[in-house]
BATI-275087 format. One record per residue (C-alpha): residue number from 1; residue in three letters; x, y, z. Coordinates in nm, 2 decimals. Layout:
<recs>
rec numi:NUM; rovo:ala; east:X; north:Y; up:Z
...
</recs>
This chain:
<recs>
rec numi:1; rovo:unk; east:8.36; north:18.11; up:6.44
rec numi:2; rovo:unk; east:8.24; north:18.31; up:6.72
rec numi:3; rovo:unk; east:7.93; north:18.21; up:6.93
rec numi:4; rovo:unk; east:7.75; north:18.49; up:6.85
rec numi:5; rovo:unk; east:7.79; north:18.43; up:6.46
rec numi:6; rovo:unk; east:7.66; north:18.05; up:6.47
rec numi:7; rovo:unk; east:7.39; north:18.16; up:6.68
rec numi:8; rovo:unk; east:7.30; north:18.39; up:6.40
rec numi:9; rovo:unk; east:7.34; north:18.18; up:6.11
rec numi:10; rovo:unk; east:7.15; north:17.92; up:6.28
rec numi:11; rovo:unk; east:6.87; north:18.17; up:6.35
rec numi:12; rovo:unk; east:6.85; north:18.22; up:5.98
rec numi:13; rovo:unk; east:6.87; north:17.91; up:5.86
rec numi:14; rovo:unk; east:6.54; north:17.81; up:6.17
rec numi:15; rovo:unk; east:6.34; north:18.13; up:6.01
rec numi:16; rovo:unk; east:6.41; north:18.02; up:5.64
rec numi:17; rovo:unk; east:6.31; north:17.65; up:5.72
rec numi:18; rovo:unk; east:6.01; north:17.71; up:5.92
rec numi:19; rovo:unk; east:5.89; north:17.89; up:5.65
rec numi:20; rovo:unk; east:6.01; north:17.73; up:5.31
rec numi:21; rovo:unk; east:5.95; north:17.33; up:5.42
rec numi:22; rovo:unk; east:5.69; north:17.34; up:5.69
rec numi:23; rovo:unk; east:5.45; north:17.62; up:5.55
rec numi:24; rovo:unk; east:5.12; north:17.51; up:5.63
rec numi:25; rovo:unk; east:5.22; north:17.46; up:6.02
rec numi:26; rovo:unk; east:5.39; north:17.81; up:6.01
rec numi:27; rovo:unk; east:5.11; north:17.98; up:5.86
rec numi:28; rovo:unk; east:4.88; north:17.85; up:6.07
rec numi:29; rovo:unk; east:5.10; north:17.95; up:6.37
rec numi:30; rovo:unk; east:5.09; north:18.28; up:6.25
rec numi:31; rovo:unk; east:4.68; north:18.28; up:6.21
rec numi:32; rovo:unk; east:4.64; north:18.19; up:6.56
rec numi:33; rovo:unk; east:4.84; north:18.48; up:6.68
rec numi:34; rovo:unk; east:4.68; north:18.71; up:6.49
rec numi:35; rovo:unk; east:4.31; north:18.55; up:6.58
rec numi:36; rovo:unk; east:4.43; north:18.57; up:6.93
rec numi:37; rovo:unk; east:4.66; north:18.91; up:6.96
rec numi:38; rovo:unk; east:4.60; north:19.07; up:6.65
rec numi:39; rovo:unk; east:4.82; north:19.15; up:6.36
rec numi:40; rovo:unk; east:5.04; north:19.40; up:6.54
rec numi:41; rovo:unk; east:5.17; north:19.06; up:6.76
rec numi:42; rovo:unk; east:5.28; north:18.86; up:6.40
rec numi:43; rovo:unk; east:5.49; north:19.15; up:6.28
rec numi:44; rovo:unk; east:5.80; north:19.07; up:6.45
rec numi:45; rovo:unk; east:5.78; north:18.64; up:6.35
rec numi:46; rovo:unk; east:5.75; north:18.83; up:5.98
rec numi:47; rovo:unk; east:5.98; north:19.09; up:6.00
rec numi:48; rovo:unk; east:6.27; north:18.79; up:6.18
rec numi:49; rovo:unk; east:6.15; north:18.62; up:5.84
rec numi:50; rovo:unk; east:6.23; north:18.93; up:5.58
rec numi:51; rovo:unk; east:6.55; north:18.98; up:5.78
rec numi:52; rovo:unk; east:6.65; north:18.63; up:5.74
rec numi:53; rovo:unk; east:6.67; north:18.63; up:5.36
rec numi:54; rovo:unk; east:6.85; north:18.92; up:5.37
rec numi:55; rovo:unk; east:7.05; north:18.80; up:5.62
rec numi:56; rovo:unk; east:7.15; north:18.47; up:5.38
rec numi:57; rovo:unk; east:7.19; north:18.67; up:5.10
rec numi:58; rovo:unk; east:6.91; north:18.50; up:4.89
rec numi:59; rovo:unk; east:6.74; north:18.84; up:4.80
rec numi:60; rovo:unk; east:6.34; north:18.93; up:4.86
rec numi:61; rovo:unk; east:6.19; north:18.83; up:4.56
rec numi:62; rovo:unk; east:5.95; north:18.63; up:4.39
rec numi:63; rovo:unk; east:6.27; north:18.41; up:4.19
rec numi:64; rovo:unk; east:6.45; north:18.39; up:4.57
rec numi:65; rovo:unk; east:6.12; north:18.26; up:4.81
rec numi:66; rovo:unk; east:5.92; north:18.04; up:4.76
rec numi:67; rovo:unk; east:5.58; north:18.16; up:4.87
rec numi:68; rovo:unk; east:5.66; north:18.50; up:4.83
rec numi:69; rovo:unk; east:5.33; north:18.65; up:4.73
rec numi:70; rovo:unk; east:5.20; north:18.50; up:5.02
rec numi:71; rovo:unk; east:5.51; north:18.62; up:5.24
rec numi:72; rovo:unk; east:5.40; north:18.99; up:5.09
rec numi:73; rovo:unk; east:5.04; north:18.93; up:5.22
rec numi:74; rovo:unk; east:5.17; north:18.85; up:5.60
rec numi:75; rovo:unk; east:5.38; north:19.18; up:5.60
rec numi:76; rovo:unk; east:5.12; north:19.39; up:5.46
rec numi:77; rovo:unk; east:4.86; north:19.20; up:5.75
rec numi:78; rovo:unk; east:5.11; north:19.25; up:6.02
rec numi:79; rovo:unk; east:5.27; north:19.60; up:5.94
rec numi:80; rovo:unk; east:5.58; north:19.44; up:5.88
rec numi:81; rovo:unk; east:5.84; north:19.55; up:5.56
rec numi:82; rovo:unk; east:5.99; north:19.37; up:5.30
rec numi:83; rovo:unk; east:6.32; north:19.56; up:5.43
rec numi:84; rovo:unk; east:6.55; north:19.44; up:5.69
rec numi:85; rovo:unk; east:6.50; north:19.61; up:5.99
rec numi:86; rovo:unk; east:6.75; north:19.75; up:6.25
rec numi:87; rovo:unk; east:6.57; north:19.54; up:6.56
rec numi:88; rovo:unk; east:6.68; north:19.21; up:6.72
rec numi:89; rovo:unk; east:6.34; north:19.09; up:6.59
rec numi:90; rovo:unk; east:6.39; north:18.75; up:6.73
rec numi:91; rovo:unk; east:6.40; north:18.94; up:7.12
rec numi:92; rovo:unk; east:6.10; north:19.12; up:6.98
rec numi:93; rovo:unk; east:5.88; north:18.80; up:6.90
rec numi:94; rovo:unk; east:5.96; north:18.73; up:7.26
rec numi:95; rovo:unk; east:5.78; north:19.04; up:7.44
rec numi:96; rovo:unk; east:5.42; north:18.98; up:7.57
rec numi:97; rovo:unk; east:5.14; north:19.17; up:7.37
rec numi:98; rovo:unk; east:4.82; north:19.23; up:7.50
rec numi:99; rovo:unk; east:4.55; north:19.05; up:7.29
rec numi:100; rovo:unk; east:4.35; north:19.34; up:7.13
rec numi:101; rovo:unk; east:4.02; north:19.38; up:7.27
</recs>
């Protein structure tokens, strides 16, 4: 297996995780970005999320994530889609965002 492709699947494992056993932390983690940047700055930890189960091949849906009504409120908050996206979202979650004023 190539370095690249265990980096990958080890990315989505992290995403899944962080979401699916430690949800309370991660959603609070996600409030204090928005209280602090605005929704706009969450988008790309949710849209890393989305692409993660499609990434694993689980499926988006209600039968495939746990949480998933809730996971459906964060992309609507943050702009993000329920798709996978085409961006290294992971890079994206690392560019500094002006807090909104």
């Amino acid at each position: 297996m190539k370095l690249h492709n265990h980096i990958q699947i080890e990315s989505v494992k992290a995403y899944i995780e962080s979401f699916e056993s430690s949800f309370e932390a991660y959603v609070d983690r996600l409030a204090g970005i928005v209280i602090t940047s605005g929704p706009e700055a969450a988008r790309p930890e949710i849209q890393a999320l989305v692409n993660a189960y499609h990434d694993s091949g689980k499926g988006v849906g209600p039968v495939e994530i746990p949480n998933f009504n809730t996971l459906v409120m964060l992309a609507q908050i943050t702009g993000a889609s329920l798709e996978r996206s085409s961006e290294n979202e992971s890079l994206n979650i690392l560019k500094p965002i002006s807090p909104s004023a």
